[in-house]
N, C-alpha and C positions, 0 to 999 in steps of 0.2 A: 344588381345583376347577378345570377346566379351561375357559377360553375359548371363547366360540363361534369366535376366529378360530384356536385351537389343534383345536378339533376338525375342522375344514375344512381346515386344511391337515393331519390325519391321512386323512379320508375323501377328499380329494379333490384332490390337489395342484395348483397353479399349472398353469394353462393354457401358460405356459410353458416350464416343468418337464417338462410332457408329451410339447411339441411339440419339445424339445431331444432326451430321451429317442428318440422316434420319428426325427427325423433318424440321428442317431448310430445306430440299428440296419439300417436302409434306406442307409445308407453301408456298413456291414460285408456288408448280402448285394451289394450292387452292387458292394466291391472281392472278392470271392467268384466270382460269376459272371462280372467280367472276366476275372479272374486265371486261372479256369477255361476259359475260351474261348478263350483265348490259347491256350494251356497244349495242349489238345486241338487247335486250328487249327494250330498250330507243328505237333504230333508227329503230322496226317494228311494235311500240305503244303495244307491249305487256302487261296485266292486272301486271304480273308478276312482270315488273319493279315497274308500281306504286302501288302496294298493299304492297310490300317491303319497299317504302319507302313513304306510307302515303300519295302520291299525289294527290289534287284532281284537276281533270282532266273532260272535256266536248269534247267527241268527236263525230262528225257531218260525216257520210260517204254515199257516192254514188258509187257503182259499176253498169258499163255496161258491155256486155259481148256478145261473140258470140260460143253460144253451139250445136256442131253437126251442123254449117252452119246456125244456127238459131238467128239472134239479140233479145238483149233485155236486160234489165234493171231491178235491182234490187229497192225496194221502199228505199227512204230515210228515213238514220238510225240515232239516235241521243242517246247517253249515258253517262251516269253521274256517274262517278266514284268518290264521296262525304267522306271527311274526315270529321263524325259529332262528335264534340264535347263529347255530351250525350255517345255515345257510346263508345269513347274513353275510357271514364270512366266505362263500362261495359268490355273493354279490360281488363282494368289495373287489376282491380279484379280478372279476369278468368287468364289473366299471373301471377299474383302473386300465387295463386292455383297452378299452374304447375310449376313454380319457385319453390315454395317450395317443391313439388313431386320433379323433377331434383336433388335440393341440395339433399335431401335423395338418391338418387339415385346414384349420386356421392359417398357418402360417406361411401356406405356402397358398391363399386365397381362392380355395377352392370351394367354400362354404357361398351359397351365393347370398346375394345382397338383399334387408332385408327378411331375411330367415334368422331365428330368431332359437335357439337350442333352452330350451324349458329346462328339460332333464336329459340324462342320461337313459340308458336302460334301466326299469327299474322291475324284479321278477318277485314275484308272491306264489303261492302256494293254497290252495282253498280246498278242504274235503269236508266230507258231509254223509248225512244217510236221511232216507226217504223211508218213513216208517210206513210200508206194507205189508201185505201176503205174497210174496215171499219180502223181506227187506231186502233194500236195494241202498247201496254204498257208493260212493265216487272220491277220486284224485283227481284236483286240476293244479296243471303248472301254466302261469300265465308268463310273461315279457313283454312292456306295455314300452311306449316310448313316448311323449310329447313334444310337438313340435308348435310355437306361433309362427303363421303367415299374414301379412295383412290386418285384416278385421276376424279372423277363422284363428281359433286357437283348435288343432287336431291332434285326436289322443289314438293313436296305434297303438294294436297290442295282438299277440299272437296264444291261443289257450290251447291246449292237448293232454286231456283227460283220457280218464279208467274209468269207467261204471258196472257193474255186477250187470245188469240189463244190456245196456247197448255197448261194452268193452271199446274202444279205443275211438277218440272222435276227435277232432281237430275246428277249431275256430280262427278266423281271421276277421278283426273286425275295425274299421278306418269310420269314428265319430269326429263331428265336424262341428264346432259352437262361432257362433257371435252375439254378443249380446247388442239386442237392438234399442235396449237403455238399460236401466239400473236396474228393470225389474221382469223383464219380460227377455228370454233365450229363444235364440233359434236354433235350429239343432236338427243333422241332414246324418242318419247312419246306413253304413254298409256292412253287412256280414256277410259274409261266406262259411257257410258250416258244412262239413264233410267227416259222415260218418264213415270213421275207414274200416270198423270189420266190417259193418252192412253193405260198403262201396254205395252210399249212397249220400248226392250234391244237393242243397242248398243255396239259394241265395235269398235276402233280406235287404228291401232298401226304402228310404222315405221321410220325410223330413218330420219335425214334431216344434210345436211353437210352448213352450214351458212359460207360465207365469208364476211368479214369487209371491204370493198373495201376503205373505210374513213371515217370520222367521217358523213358526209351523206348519203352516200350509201351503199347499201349491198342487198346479193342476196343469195338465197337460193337454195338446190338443195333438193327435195323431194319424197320420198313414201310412201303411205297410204295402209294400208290394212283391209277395212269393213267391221265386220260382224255384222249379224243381227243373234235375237233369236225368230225362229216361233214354235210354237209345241213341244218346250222342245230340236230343233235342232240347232245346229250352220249353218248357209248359209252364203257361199259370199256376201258380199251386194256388194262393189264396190271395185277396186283396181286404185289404182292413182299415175303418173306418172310427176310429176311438178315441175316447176319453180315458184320461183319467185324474181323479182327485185323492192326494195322499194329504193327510194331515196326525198329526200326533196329538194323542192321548193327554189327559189328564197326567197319567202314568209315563212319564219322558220317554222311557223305553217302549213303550207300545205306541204303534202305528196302525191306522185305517187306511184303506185304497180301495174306493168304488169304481171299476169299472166300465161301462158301458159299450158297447159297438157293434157297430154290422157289419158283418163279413160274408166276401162274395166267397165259395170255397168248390175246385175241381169237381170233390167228391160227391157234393148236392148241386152239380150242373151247375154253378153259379148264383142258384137262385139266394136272396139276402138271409142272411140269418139274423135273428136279432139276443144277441149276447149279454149278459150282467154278471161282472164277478165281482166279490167283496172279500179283501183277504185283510187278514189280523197278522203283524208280523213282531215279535217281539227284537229286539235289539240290546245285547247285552256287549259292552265293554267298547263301546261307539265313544271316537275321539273325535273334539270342536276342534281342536287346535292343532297346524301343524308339529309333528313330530320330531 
């Protein structure tokens, strides 16, 4: 004859037992969906990866392209994603300031349950020049944060650049991942971009399904949805319908990306466009391994 305390722990295990179980699985998708994100942010040069992990990195890009039946070419781009020293040391100071907010925050259980603190704040620095007529330069300061909830590992981060062309411009931008197995990401982002000498709003939203085809190739399946702010109104700007396939070269450091897409756009009444770009992007001093 069996126990009332033997049939309870058959129907119904330690509270415990359960809450052990549940962590240990929400650990396995959370190192999944890192691993994943990396994995994809490495092999599409994403800022992402290296601002995570401190890389400094020089990348060289040229995209051609043929829009609405039109060739033509974008000017060559060059940017310096700079690990300096000096600023390091401005890091450490502002993390330890929020380190010590956190442990208070901890401790007096106001962190909620479930939430999951990845990083800190972590800030980078990126400049570059655009080789045109006239050339054109830029400063960006980024502050990115990572937070796991759930199945959704999300990477916040806040940018506010200098550019010789458009001078002062501000991004806000909240990317959202779950990997829906070992090789295939989902992936929902939001931007808000606001150019502030121009006084002129942005927004950018739309999910993208990334596959890891191997450790060099991968390809993405995309939609964007554009709006602008004129007059205190929300407008369509553009809605976009793309692929894209990035793979690496023979040469490690060089990269291919075919893009393809139709886009419905304000300024051609909406009618479909049909899009193809092809960019070559070199990658010098790109790091695998965390730092």
């Amino acid at each position: 004859m069996l126990s009332t305390q033997s049939i309870w722990a058959a129907e119904d295990p330690p509270k415990e037992v359960e809450t052990s179980y549940l962590e240990q699985t929400r650990a396995v998708v959370s190192q999944n969906v890192i691993r994943l994100s990396d994995s994809i942010d490495s092999l599409f040069g994403n800022t992402q990866y290296e601002d995570r992990y401190n890389s400094s990195t020089l990348h060289v890009s040229q995209t051609v392209y043929m829009k609405d039946g039109v060739p033509g070419a974008d000017s060559l781009e060059a940017s310096l994603n700079l690990d300096l020293p000096n600023l390091k040391k401005l890091e450490g100071r502002i993390r330890d300031y929020f380190l010590s907010s956190e442990e208070k925050r901890a401790a007096t259980g106001s962190i909620a349950p479930g939430e999951e603190e990845l990083s800190l704040w972590d800030f980078n620095q990126e400049s570059g020049v655009i080789v045109a007529l006239p050339v054109d330069y830029f400063l960006r300061l980024r502050a990115r944060r990572e937070i796991l909830t759930d199945r959704f590992g999300h990477s916040f981060y806040q940018q506010v650049g200098w550019s010789k062309s458009k001078e002062w411009e501000s991004k806000t931008s909240l990317t959202s991942d779950s990997a829906l197995n070992r090789y295939l990401l989902f992936r929902f982002i939001n931007d808000f971009n606001w150019a502030m000498t121009n006084n002129e709003l942005g927004f950018s939203q739309g999910p993208s399904l990334i596959y890891q085809m191997s450790d060099t190739r991968g390809i993405s399946f995309d939609f964007r949805y554009k709006t602008a702010i004129e007059a205190n109104s929300f407008l369509t700007d553009r809605l976009i319908l793309g692929s894209v396939y990035r793979q690496e070269t023979p040469l490690q450091w060089v990269y291919m990306s075919v893009n393809p897409e139709i886009a419905w756009e304000r300024g051609s009444h909406f009618r479909p466009l049909y899009n193809l770009y092809l960019t070559f992007e070199f990658i010098f001093g790109k790091r695998d391994e965390k730092g």
